[in-house]
TITI-46486 format. One line per field, with one value per atom (N, C-alpha, C): z, x, y; residue in three letters; residue number from 1; atom name. Coordinates in steps of 0.001 Angstrom, whole numbers, plus 500000, padded with zeros to 6 digits. Each point is the difference from the previous one (the first is absolute). Example, Ala and Ser with C-alpha at 12.3 -4.5 7.8 and 13.67 -1.06 7.14 Angstrom:
! TITI-46486
c3 = 507800; 500000; 500000; 499280; 500060; 500730
c1 = 513190; 499110; 500900; 499650; 500820; 499230
c2 = 494310; 501190; 501200; 501050; 501190; 501090
rest = ala; ala; ala; ser; ser; ser
nr = 1; 1; 1; 2; 2; 2
atom = N; CA; C; N; CA; C
***
This chain:
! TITI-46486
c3 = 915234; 499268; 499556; 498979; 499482; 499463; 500694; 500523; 499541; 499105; 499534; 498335; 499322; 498918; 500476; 500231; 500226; 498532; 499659; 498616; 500522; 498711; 500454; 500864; 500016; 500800; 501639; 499926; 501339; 500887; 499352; 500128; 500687; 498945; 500314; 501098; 499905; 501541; 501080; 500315; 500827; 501075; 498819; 500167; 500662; 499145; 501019; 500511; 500811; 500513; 499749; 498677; 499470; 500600; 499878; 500149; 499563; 498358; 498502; 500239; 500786; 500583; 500483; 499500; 501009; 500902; 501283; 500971; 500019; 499316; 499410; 499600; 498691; 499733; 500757; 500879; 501024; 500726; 500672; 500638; 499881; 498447; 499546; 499724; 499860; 500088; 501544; 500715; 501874; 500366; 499215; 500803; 498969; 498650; 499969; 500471; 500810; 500452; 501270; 500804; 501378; 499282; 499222; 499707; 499883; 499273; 498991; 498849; 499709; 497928; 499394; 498389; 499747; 498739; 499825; 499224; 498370; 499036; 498618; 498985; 499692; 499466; 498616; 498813; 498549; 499658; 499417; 499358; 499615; 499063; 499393; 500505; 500876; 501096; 500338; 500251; 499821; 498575; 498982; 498498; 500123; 501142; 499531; 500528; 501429; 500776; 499638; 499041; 499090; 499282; 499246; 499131; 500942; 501305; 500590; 500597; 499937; 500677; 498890; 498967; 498922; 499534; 500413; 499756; 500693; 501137; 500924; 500630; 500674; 500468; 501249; 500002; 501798; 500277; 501020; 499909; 499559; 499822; 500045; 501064; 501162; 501445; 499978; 499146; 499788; 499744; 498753; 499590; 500733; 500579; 500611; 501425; 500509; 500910; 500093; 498552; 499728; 499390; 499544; 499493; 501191; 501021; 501263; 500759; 500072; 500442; 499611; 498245; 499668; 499977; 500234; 499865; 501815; 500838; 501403; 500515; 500166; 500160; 501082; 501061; 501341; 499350; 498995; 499640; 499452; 500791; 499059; 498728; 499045; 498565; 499611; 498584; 499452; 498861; 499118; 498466; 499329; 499027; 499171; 499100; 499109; 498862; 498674; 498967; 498854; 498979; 500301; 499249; 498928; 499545; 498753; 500235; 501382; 500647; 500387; 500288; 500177; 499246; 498618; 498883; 499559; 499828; 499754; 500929; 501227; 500698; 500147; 498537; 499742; 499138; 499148; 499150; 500593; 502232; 500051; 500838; 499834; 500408; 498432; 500265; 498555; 499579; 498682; 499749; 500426; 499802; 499744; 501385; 500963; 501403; 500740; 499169; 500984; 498706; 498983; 498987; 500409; 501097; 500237; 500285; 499261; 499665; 501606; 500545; 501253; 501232; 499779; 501238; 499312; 498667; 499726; 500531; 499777; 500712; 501816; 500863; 500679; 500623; 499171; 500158; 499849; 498879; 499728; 500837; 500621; 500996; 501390; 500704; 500521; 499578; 498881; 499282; 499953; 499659; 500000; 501501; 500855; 501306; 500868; 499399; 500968; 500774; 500016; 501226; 499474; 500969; 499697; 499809; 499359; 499668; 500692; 500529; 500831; 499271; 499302; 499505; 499943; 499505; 500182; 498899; 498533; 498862; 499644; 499449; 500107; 498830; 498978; 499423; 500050; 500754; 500632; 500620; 501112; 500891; 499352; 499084; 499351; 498704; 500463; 498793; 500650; 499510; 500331; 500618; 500806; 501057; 501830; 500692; 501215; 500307; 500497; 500516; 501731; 500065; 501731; 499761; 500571; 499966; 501555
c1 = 254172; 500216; 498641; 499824; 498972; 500304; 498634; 499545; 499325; 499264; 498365; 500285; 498747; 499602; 498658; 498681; 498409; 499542; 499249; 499338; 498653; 499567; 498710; 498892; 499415; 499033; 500412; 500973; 500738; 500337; 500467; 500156; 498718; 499093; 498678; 499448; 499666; 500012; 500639; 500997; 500512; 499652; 500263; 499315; 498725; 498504; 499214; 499366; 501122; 499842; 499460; 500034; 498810; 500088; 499144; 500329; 500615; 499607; 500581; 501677; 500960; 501094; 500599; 500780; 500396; 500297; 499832; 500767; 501228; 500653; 502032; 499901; 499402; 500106; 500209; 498836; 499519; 501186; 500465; 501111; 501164; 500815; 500999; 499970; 499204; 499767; 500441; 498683; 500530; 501316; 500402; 501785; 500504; 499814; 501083; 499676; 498601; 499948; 501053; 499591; 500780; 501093; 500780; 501752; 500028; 499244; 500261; 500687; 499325; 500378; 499443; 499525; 499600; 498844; 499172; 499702; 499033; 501067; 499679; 498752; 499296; 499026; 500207; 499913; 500444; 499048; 500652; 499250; 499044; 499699; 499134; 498621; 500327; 498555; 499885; 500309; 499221; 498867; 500473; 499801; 498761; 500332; 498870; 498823; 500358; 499018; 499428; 500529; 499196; 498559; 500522; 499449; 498495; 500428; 499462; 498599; 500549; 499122; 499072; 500346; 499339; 498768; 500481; 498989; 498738; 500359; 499168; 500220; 500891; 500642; 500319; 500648; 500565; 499732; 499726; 500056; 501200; 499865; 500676; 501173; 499669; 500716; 501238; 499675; 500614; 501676; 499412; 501303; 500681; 499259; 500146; 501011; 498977; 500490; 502050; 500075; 501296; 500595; 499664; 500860; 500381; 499185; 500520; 500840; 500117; 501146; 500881; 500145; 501507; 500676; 499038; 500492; 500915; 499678; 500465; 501067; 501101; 501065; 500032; 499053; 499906; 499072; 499398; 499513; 500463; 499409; 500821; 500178; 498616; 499932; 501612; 500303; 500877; 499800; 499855; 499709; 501846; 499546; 500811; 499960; 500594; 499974; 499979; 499454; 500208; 501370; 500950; 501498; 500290; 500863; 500525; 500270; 500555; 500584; 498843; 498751; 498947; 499339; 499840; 499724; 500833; 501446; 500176; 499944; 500020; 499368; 498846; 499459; 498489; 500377; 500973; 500673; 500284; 500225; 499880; 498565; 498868; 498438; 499695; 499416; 500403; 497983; 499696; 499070; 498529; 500569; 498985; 499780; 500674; 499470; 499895; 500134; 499271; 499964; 498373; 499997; 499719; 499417; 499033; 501266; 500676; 500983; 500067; 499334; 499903; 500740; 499127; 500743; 501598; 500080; 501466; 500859; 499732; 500899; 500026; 498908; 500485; 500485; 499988; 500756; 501718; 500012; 501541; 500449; 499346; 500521; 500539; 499265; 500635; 501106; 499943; 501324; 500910; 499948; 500989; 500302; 499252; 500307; 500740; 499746; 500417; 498801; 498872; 499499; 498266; 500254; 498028; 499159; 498913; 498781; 498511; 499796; 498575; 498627; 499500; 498964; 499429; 498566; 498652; 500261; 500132; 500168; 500609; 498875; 500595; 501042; 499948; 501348; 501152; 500130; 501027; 500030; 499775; 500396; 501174; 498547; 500691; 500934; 500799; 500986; 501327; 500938; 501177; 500929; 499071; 500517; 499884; 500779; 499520; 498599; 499204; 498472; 499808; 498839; 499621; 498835; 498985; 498537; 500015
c2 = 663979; 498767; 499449; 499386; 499764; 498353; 499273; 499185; 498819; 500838; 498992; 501359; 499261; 501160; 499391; 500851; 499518; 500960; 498804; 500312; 500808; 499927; 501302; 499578; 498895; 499883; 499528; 499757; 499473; 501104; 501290; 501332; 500951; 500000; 500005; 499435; 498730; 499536; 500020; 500199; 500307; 501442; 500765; 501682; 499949; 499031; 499962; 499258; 498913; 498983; 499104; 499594; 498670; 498902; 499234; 498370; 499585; 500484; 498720; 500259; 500783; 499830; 499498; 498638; 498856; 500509; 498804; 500426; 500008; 499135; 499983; 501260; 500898; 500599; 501459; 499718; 501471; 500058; 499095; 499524; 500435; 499618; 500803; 501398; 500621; 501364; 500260; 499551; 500562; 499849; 498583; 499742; 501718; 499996; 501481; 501124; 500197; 500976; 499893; 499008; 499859; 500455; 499189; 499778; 501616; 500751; 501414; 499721; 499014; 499673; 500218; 500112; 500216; 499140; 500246; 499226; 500928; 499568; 500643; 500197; 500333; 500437; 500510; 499259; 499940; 501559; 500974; 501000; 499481; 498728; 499447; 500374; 499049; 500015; 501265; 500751; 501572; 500188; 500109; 499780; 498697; 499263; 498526; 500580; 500862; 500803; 500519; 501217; 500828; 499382; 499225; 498433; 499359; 499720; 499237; 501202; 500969; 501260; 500342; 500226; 500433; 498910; 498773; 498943; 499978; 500938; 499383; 498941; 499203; 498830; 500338; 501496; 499885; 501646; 500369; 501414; 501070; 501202; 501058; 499804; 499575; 500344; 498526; 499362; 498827; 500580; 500700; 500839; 500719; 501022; 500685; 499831; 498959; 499666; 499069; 499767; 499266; 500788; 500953; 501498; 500058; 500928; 500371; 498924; 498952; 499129; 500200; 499593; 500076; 501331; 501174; 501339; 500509; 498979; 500203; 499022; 500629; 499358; 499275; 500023; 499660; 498350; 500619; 497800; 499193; 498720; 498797; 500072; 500538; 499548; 501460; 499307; 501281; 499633; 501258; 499588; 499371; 499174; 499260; 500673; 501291; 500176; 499091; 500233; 499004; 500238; 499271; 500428; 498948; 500701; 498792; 498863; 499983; 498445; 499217; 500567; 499457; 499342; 500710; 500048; 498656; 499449; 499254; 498404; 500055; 499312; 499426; 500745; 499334; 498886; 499990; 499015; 498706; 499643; 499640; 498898; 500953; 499448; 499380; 498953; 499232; 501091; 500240; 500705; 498905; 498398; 499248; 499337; 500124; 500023; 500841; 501094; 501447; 500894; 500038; 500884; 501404; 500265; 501318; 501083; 500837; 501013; 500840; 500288; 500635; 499129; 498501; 499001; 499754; 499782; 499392; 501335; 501491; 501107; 499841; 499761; 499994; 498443; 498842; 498879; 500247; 500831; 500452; 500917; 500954; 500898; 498956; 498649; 499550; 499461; 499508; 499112; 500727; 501338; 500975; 500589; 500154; 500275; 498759; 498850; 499032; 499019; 500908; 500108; 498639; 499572; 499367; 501209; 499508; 500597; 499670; 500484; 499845; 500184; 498295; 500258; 498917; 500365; 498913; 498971; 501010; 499757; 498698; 499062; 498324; 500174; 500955; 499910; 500520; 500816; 500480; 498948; 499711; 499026; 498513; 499737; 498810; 500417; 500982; 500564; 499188; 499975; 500012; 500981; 500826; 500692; 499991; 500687; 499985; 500401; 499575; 500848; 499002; 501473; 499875; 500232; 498619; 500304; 499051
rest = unk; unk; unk; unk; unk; unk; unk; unk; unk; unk; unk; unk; unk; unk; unk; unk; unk; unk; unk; unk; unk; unk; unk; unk; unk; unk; unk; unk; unk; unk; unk; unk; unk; unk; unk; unk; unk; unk; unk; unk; unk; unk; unk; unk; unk; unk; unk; unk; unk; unk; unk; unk; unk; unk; unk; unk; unk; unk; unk; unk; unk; unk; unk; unk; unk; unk; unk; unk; unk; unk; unk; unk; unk; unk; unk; unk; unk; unk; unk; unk; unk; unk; unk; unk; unk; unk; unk; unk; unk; unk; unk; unk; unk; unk; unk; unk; unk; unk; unk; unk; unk; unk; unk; unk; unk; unk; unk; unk; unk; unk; unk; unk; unk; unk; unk; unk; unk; unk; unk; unk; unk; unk; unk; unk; unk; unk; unk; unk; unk; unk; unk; unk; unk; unk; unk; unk; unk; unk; unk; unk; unk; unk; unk; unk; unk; unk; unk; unk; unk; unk; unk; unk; unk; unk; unk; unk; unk; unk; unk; unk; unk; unk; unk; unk; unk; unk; unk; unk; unk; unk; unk; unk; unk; unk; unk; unk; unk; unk; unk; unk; unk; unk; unk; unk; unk; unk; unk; unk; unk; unk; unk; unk; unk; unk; unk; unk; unk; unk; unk; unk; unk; unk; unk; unk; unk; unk; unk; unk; unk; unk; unk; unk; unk; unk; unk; unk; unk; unk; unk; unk; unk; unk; unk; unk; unk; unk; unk; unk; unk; unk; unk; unk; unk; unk; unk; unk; unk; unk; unk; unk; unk; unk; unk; unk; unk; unk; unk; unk; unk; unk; unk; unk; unk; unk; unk; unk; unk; unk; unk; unk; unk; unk; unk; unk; unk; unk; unk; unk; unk; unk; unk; unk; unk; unk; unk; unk; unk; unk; unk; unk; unk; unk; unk; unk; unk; unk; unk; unk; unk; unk; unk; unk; unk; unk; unk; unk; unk; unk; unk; unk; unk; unk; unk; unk; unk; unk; unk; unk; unk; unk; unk; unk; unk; unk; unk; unk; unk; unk; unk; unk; unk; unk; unk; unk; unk; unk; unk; unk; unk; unk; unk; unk; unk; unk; unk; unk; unk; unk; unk; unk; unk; unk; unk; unk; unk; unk; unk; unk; unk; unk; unk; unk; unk; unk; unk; unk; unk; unk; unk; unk; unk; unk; unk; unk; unk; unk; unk; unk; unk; unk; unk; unk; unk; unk; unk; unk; unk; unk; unk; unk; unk; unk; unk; unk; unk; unk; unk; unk; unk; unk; unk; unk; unk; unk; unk; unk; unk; unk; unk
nr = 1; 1; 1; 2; 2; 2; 3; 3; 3; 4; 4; 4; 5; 5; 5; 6; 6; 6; 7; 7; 7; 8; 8; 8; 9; 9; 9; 10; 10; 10; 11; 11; 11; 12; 12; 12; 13; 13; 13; 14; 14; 14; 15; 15; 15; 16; 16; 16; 17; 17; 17; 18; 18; 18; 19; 19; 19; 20; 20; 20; 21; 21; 21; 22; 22; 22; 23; 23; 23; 24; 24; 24; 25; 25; 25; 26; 26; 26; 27; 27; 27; 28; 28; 28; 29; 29; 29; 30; 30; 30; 31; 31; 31; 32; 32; 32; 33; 33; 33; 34; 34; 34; 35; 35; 35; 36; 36; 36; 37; 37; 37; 38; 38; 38; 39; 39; 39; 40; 40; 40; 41; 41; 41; 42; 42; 42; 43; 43; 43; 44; 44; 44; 45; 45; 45; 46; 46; 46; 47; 47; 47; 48; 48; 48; 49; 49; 49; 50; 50; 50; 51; 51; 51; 52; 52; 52; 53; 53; 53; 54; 54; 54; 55; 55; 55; 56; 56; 56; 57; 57; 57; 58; 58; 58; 59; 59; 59; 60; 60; 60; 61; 61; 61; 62; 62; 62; 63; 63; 63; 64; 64; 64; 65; 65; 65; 66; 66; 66; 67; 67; 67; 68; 68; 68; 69; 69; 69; 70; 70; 70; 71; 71; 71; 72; 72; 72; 73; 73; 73; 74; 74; 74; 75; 75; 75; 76; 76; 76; 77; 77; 77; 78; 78; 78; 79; 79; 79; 80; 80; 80; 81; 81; 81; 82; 82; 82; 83; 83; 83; 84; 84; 84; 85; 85; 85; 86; 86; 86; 87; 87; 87; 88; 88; 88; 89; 89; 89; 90; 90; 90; 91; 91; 91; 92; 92; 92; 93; 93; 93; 94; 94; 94; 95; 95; 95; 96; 96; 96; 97; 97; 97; 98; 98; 98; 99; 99; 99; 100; 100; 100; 101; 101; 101; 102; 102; 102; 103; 103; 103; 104; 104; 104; 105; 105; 105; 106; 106; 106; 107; 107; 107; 108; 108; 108; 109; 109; 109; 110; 110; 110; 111; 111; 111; 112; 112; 112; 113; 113; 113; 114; 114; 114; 115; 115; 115; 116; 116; 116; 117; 117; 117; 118; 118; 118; 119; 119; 119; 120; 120; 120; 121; 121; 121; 122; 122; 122; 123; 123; 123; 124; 124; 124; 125; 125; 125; 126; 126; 126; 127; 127; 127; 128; 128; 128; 129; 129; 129; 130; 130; 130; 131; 131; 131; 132; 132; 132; 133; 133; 133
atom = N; CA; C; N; CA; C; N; CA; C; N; CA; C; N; CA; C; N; CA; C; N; CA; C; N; CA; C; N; CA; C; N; CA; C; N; CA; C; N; CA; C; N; CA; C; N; CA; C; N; CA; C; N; CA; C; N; CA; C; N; CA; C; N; CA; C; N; CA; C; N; CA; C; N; CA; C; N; CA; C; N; CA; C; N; CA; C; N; CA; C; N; CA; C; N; CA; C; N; CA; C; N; CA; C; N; CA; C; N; CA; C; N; CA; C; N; CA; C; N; CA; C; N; CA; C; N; CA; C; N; CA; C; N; CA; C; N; CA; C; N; CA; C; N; CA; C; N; CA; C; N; CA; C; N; CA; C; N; CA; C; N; CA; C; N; CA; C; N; CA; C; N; CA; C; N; CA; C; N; CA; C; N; CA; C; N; CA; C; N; CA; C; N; CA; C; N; CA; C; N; CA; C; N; CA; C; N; CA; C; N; CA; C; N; CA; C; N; CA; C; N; CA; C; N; CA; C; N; CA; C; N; CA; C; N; CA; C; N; CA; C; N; CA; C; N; CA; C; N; CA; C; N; CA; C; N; CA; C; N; CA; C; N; CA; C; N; CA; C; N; CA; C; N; CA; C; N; CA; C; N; CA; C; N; CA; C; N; CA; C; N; CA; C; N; CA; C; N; CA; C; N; CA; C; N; CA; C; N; CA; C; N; CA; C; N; CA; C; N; CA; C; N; CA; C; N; CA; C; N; CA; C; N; CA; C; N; CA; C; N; CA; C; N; CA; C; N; CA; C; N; CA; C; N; CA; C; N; CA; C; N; CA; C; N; CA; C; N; CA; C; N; CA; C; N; CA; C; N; CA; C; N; CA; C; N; CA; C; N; CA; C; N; CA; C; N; CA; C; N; CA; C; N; CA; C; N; CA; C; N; CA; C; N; CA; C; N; CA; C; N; CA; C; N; CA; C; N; CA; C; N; CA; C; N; CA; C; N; CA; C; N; CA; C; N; CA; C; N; CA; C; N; CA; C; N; CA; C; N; CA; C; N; CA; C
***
């Protein structure tokens, strides 16, 4: 069952233990590990990873390291494919309180899952959706 959607840097941190990781945040992750739930990981943010690696922004292992999560069924994270229903669930992240195309997909992957979204991101947050910071 899936739980949370954690956006990319929340994801990231988590993996290697940052600070900048709320503690609410860090938190809901540990409760789905305890529970064995799961918590979703938007293809996106793979794709943002790529992005973020190539910049020079975060390492190689960043990726790497969240490939190898969502690729193991035994971890919390599980990838969220990007689907049509997703896709239209972006219709409802309004564009002008969350423009950046990457956060509005995985804002809609919670909207479409049901589920809160675990992020720093003051516009996500202050969207008209569930979020956990």
């Amino acid at each position: 069952m899936i739980v949370a959607v954690a956006d990319t840097h929340a994801a990231v941190w988590y993996l290697l233990d940052d600070p900048r990781l709320s503690a609410v945040g860090a938190s809901a992750i540990d409760e789905a590990v305890v529970s064995r739930f799961k918590i979703a990981i938007s293809a996106i943010s793979l794709a943002e990873l790529v992005y973020l690696v190539e910049k020079g922004r975060l390492p190689l292992s960043a990726y790497e390291d969240l490939l190898r999560a969502v690729n193991d069924p035994e971890h919390v994270f599980v990838e969220a494919p990007l689907t049509y229903q997703i896709v239209q669930s972006m219709r409802l992240v309004s564009r002008i309180e969350v423009p950046d195309m990457p956060d509005r997909i995985i804002a809609a992957t919670g909207i479409y899952l049901g589920v809160p979204v675990i992020s720093r991101d003051r516009r996500i947050r202050g969207a008209s959706l569930k979020t956990i910071w």
